[in-house]
PDB file with one MODEL, atoms N, CA, C and O in Angstrom:
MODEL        1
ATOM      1  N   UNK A   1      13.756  10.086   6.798  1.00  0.00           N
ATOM      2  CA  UNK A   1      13.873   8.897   5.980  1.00  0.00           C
ATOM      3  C   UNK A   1      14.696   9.200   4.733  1.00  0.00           C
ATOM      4  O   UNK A   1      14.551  10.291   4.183  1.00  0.00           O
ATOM      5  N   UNK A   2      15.635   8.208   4.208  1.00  0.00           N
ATOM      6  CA  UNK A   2      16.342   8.808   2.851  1.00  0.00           C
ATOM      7  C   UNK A   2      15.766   8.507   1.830  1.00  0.00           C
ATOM      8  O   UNK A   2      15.367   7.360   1.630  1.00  0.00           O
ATOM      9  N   UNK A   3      15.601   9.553   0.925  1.00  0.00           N
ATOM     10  CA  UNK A   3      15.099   9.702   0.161  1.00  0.00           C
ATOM     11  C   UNK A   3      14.909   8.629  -1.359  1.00  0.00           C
ATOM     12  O   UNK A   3      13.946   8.516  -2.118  1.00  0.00           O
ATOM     13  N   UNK A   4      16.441   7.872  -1.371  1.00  0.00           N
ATOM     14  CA  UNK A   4      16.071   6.479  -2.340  1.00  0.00           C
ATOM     15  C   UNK A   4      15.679   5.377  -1.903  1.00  0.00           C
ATOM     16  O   UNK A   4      16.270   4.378  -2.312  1.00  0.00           O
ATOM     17  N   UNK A   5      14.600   5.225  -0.969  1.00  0.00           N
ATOM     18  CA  UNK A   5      14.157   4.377  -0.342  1.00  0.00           C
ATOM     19  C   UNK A   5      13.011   4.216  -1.167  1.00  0.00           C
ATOM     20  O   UNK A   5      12.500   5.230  -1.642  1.00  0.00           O
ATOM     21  N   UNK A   6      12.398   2.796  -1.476  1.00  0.00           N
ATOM     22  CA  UNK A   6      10.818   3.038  -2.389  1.00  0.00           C
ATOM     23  C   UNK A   6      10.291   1.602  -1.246  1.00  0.00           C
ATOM     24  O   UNK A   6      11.017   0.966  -0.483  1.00  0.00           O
ATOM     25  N   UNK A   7       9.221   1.480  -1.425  1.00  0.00           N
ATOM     26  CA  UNK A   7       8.195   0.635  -0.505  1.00  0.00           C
ATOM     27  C   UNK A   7       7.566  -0.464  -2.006  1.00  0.00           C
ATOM     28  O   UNK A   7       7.029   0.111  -2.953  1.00  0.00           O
ATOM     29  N   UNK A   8       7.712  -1.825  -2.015  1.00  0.00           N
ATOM     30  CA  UNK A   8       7.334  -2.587  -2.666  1.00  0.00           C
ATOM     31  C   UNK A   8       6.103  -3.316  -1.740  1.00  0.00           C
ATOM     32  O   UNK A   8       6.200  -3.910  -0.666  1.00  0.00           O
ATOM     33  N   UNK A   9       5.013  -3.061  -2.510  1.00  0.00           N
ATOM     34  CA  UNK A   9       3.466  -3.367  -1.660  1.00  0.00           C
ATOM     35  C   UNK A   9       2.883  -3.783  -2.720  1.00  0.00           C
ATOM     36  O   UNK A   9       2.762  -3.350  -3.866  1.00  0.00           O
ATOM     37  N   UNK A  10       2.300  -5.329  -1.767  1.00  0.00           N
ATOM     38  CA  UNK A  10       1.667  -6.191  -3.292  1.00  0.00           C
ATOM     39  C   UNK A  10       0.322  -6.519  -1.905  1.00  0.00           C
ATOM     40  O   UNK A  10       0.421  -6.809  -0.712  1.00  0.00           O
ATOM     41  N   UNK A  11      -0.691  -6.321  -2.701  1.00  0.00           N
ATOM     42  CA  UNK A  11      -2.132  -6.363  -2.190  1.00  0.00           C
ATOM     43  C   UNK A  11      -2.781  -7.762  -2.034  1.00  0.00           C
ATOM     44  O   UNK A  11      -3.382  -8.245  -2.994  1.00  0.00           O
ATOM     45  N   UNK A  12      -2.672  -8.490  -0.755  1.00  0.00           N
ATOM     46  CA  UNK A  12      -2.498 -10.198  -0.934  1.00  0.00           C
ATOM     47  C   UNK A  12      -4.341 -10.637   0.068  1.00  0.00           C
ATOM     48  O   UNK A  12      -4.839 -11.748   0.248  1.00  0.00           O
ATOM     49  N   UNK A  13      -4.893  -9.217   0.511  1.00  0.00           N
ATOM     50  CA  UNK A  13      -6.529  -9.826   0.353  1.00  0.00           C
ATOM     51  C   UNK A  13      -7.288  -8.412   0.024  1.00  0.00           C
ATOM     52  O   UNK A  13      -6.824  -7.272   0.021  1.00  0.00           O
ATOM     53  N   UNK A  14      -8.813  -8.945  -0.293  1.00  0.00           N
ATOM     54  CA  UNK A  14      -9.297  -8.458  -0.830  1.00  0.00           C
ATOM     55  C   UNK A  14     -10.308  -6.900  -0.029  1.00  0.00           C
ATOM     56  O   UNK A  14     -10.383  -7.056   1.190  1.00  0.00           O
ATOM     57  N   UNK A  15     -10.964  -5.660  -0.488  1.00  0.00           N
ATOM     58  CA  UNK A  15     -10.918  -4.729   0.637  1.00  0.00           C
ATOM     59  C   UNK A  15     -13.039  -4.981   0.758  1.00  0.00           C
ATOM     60  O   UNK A  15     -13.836  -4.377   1.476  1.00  0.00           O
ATOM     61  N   UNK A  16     -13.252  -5.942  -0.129  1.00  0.00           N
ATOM     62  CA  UNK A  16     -14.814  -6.389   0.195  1.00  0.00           C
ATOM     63  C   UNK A  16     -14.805  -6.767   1.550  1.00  0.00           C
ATOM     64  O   UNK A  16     -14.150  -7.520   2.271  1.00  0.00           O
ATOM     65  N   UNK A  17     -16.269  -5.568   1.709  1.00  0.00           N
ATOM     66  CA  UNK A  17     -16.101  -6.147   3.456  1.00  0.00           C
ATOM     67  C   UNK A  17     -16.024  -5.141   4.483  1.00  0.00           C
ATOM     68  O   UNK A  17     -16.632  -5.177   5.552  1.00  0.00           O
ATOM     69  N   UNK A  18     -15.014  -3.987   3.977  1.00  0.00           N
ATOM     70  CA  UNK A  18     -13.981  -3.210   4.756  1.00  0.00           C
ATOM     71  C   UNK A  18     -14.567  -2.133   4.501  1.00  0.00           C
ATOM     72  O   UNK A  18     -15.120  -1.956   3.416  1.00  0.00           O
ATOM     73  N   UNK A  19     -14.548  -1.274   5.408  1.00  0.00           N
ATOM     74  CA  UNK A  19     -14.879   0.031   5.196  1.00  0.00           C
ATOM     75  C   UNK A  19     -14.628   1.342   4.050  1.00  0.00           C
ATOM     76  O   UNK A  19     -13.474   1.674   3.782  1.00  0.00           O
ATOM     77  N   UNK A  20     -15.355   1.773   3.658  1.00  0.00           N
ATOM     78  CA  UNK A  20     -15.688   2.617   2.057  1.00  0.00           C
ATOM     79  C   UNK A  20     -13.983   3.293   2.569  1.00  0.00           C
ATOM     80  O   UNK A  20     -13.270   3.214   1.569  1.00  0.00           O
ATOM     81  N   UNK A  21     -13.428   3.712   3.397  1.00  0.00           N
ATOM     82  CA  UNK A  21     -12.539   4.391   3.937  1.00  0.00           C
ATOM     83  C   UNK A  21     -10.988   3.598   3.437  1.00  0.00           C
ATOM     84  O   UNK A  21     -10.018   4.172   2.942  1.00  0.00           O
ATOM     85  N   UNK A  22     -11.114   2.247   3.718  1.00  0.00           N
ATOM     86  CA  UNK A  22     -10.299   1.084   3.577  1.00  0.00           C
ATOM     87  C   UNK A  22      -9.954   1.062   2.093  1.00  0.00           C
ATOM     88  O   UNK A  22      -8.806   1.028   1.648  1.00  0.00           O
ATOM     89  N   UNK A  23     -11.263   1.088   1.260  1.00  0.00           N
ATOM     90  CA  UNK A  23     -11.421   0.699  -0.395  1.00  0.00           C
ATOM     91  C   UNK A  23     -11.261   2.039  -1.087  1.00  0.00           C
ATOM     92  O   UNK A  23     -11.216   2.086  -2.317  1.00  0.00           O
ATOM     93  N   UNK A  24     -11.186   2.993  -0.435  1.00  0.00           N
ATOM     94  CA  UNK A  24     -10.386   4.629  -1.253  1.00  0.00           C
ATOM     95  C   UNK A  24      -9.186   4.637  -0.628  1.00  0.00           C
ATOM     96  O   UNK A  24      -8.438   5.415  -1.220  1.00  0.00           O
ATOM     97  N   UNK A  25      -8.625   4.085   0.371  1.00  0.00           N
ATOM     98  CA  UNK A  25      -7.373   3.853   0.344  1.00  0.00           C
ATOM     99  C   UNK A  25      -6.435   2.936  -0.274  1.00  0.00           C
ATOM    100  O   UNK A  25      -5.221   3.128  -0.329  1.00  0.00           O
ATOM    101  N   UNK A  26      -7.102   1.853  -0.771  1.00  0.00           N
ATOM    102  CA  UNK A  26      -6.415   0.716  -1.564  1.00  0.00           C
ATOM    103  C   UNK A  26      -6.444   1.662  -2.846  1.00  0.00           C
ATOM    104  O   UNK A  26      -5.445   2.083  -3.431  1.00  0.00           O
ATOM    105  N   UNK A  27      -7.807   1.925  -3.183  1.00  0.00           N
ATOM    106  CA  UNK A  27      -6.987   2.566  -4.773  1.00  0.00           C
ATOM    107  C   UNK A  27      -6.731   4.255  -4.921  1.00  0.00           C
ATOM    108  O   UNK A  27      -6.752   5.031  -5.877  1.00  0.00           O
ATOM    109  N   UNK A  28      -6.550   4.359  -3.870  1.00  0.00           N
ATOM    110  CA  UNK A  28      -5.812   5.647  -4.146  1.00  0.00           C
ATOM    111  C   UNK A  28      -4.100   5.425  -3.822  1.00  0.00           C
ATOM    112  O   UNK A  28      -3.343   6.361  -4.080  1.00  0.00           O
ATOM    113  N   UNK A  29      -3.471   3.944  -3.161  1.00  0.00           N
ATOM    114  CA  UNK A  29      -2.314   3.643  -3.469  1.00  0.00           C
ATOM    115  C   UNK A  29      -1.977   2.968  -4.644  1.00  0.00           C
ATOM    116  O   UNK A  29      -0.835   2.510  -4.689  1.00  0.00           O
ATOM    117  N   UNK A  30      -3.056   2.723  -6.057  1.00  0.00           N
ATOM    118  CA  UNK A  30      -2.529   2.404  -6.924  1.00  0.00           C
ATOM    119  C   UNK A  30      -3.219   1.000  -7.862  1.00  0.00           C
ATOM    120  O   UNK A  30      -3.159   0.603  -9.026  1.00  0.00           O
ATOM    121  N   UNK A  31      -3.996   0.489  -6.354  1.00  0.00           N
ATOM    122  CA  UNK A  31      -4.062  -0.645  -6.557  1.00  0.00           C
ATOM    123  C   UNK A  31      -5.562  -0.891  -7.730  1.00  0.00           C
ATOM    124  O   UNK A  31      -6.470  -0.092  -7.960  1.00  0.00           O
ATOM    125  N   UNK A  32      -5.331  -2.394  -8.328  1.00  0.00           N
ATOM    126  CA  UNK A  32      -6.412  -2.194  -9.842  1.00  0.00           C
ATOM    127  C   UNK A  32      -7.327  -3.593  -9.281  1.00  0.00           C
ATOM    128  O   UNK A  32      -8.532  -3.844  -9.259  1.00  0.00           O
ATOM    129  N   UNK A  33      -5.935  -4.438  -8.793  1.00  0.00           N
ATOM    130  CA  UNK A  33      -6.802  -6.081  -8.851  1.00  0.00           C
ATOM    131  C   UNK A  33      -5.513  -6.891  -7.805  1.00  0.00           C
ATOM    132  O   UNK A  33      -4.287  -6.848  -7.709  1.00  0.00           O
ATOM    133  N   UNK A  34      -6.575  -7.561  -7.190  1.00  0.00           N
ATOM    134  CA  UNK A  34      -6.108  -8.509  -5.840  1.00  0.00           C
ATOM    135  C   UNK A  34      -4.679  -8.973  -7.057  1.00  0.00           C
ATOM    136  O   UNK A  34      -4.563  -9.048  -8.280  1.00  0.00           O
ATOM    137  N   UNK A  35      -3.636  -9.239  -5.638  1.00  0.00           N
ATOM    138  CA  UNK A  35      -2.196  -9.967  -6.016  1.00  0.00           C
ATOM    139  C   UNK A  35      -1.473  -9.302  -6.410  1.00  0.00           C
ATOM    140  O   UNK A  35      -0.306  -9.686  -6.490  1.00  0.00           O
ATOM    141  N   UNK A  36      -1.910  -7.760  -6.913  1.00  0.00           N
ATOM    142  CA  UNK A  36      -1.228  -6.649  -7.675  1.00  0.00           C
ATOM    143  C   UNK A  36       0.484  -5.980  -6.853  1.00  0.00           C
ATOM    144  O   UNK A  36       0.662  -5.313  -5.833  1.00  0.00           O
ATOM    145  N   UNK A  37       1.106  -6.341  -7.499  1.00  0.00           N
ATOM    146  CA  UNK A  37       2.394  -5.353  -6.734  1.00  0.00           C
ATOM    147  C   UNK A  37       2.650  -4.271  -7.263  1.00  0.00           C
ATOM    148  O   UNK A  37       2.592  -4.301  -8.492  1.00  0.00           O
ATOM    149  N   UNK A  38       3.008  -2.974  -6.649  1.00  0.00           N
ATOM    150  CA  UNK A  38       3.076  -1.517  -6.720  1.00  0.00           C
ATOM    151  C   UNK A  38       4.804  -1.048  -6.200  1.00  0.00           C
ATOM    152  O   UNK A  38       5.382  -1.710  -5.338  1.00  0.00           O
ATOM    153  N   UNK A  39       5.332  -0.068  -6.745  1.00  0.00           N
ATOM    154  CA  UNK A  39       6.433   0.413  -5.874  1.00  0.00           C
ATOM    155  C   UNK A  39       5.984   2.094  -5.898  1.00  0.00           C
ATOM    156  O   UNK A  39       5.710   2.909  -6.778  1.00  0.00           O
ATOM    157  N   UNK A  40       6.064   2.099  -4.662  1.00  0.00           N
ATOM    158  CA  UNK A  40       5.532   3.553  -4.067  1.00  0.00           C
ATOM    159  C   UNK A  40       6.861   4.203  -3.439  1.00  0.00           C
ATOM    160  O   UNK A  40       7.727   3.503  -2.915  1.00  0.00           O
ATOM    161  N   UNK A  41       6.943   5.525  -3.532  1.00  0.00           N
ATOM    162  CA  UNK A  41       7.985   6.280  -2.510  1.00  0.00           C
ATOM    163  C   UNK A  41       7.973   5.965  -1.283  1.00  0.00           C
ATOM    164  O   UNK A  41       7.096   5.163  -0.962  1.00  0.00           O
ATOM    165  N   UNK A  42       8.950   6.487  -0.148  1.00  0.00           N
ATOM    166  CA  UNK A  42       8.466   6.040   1.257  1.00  0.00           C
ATOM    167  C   UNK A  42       8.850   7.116   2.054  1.00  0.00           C
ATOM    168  O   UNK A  42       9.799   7.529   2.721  1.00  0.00           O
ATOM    169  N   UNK A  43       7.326   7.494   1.587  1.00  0.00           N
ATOM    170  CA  UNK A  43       7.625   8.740   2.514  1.00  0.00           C
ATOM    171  C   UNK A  43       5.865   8.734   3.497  1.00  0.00           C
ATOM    172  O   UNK A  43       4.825   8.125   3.247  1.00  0.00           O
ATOM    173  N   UNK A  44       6.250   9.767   4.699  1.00  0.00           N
ATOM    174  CA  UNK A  44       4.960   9.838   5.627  1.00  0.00           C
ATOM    175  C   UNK A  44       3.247   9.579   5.195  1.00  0.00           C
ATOM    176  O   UNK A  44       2.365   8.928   5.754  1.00  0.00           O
ATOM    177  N   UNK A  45       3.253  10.231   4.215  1.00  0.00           N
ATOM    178  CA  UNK A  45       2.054   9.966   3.697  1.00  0.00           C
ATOM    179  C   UNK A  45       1.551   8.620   3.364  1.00  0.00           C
ATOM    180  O   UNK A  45       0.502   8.118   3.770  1.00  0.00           O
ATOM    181  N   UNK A  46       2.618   7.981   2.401  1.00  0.00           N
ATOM    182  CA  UNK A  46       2.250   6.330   2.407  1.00  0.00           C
ATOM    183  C   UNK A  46       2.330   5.561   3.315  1.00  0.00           C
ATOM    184  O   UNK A  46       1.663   4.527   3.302  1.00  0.00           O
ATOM    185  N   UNK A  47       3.151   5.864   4.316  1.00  0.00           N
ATOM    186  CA  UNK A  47       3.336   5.155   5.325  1.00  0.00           C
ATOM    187  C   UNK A  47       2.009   5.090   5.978  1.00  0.00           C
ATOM    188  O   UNK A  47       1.543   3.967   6.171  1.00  0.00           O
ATOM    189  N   UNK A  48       1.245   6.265   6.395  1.00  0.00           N
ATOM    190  CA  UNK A  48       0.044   6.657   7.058  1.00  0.00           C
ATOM    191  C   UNK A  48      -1.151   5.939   6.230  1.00  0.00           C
ATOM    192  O   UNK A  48      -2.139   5.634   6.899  1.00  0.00           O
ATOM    193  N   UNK A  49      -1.166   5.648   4.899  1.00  0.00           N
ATOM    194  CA  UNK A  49      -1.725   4.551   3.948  1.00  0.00           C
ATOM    195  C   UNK A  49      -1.965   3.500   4.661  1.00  0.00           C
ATOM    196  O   UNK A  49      -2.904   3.078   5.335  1.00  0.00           O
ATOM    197  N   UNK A  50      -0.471   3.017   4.253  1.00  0.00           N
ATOM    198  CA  UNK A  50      -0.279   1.343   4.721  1.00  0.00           C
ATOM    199  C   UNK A  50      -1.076   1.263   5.914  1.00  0.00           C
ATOM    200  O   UNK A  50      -2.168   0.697   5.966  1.00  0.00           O
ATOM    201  N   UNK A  51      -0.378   1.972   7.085  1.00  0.00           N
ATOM    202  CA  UNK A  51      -1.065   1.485   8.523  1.00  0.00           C
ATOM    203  C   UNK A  51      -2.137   1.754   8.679  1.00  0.00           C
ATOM    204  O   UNK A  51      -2.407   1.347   9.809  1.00  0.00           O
ATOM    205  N   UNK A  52      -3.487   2.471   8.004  1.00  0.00           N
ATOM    206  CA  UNK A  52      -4.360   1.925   7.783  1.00  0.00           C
ATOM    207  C   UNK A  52      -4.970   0.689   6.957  1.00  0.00           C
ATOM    208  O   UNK A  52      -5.957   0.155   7.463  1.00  0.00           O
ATOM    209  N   UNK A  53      -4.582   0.272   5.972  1.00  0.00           N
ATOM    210  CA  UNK A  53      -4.606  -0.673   5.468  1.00  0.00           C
ATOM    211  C   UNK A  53      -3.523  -1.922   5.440  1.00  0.00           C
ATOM    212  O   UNK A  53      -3.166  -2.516   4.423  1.00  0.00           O
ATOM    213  N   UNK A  54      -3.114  -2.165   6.693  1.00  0.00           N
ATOM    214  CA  UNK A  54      -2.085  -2.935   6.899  1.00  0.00           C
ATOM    215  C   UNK A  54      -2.370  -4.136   6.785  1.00  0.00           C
ATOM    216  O   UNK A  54      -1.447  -4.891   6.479  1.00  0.00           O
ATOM    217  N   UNK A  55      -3.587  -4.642   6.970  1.00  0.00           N
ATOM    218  CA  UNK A  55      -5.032  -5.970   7.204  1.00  0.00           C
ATOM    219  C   UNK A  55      -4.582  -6.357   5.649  1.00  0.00           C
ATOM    220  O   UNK A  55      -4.188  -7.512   5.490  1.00  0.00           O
ATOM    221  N   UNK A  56      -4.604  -5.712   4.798  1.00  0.00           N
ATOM    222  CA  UNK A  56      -4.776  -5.837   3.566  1.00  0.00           C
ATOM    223  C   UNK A  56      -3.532  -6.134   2.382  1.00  0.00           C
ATOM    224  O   UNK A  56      -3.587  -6.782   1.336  1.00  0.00           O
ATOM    225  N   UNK A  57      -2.460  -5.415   2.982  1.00  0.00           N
ATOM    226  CA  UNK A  57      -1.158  -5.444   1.970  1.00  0.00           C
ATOM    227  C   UNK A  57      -0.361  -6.050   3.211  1.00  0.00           C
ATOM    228  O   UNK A  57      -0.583  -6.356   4.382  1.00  0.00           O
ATOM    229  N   UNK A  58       1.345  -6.055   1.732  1.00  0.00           N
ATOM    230  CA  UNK A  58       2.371  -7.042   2.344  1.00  0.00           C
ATOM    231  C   UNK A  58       3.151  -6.154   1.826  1.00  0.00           C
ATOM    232  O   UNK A  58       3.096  -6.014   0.605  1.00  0.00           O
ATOM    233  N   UNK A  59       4.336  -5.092   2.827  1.00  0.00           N
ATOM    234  CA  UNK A  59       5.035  -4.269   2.349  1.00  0.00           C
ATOM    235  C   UNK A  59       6.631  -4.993   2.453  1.00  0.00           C
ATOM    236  O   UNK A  59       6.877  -5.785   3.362  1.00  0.00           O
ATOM    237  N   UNK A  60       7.495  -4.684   1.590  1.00  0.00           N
ATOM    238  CA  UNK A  60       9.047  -5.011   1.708  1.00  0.00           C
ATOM    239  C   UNK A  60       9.905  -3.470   1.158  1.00  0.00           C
ATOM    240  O   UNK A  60       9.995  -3.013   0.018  1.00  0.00           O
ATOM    241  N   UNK A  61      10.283  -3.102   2.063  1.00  0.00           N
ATOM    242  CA  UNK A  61      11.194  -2.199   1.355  1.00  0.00           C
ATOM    243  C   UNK A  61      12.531  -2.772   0.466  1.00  0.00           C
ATOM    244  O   UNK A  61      13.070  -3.857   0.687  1.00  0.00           O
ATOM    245  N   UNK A  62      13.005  -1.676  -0.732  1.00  0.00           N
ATOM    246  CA  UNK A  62      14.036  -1.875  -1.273  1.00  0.00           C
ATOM    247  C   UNK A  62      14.595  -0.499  -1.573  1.00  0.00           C
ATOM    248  O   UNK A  62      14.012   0.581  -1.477  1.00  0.00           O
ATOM    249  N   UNK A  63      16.039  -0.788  -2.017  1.00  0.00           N
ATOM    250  CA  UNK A  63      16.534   0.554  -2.271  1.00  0.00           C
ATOM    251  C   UNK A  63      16.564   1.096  -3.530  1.00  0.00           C
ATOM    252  O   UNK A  63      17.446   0.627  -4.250  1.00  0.00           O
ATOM    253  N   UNK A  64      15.897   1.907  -3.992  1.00  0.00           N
ATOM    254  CA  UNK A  64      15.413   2.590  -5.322  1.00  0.00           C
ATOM    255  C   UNK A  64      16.530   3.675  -5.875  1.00  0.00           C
ATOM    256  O   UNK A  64      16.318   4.306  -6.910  1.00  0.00           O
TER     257      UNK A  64
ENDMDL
END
């Protein structure tokens, strides 16, 4: 993947509900409060994030 690539992920429901697993993954990508948008690197690790918590966020890449 090249490296000025960043991942724009805005958190559009909420992780009540979802497994304790789901809700240390939302805020260990950043996240504080529902609607929140983040720009993260894009690299394997976040990626492996997201697609667990894919139910939950709305990703758009841009070029950083």
């Amino acid at each position: 993947m090249p490296e000025n690539k960043k991942l724009q992920i805005k958190l559009i429901h909420s992780a009540i509900g979802n497994q304790i697993r789901a809700k240390r993954t939302i805020k260990a990508l950043g996240f504080h409060k529902l609607g929140e948008t983040i720009v993260q690197a894009d690299n394997e690790t976040i990626r492996g994030m997201l697609y667990y918590v894919n139910h939950l966020v709305e990703v758009t890449e841009i070029e950083g």
